[in-house]
C-alpha positions in Angstrom: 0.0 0.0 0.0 0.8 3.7 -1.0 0.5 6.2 1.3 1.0 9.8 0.4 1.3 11.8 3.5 -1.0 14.9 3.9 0.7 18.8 4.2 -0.9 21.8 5.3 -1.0 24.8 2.5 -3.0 27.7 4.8 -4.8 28.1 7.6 -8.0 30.6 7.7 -7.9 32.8 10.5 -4.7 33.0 11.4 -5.9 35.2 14.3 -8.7 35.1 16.5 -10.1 35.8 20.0 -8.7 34.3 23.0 -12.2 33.2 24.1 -11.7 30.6 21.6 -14.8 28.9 19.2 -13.3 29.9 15.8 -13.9 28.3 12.9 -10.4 27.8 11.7 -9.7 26.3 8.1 -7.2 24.2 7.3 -6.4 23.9 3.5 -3.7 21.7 2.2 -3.7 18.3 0.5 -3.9 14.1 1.0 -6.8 14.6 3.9 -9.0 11.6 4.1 -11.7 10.7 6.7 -10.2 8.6 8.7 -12.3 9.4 11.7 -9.1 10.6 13.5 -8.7 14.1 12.7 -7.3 16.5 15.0 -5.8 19.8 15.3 -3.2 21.3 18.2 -3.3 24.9 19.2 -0.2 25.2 21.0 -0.6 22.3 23.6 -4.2 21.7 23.5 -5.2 19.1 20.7 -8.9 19.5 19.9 -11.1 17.2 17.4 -10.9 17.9 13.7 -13.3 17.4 10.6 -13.3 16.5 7.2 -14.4 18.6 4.6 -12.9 17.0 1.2 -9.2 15.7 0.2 -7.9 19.4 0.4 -9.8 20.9 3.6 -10.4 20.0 7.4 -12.0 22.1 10.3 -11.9 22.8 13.7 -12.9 24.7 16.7 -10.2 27.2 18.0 -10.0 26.4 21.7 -9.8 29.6 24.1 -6.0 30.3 25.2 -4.6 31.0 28.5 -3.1 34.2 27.1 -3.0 36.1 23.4 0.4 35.7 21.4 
């Protein structure tokens, strides 16, 4: 079996609140549904979603501090 590993291209917002609850974007290419998708914000890891073989999505979680 081939596997082609994903990649990450952009990521919309790159900024948002520190409350958390954004919609961020990830657009790259590879993605499949795998059931397993996640995404880290610094040290916090939070569940990911499919959208098609070139876009996931997830929740921004709220941050202890803005940077």
């Amino acid at each position: 079996m081939y596997y082609i590993p994903p990649y990450v291209m952009e990521i919309i917002p790159k900024f948002g609140p520190v409350s958390g609850g954004t919609t961020v974007t990830v657009i790259g290419a590879n993605y499949w549904d795998s059931g397993e998708i996640k995404c880290r914000f610094g040290d916090n890891v939070v569940e990911g979603h499919f959208i098609n073989e070139t876009a996931v999505w997830c929740s921004s979680p709220p941050a202890a501090q803005g940077g």
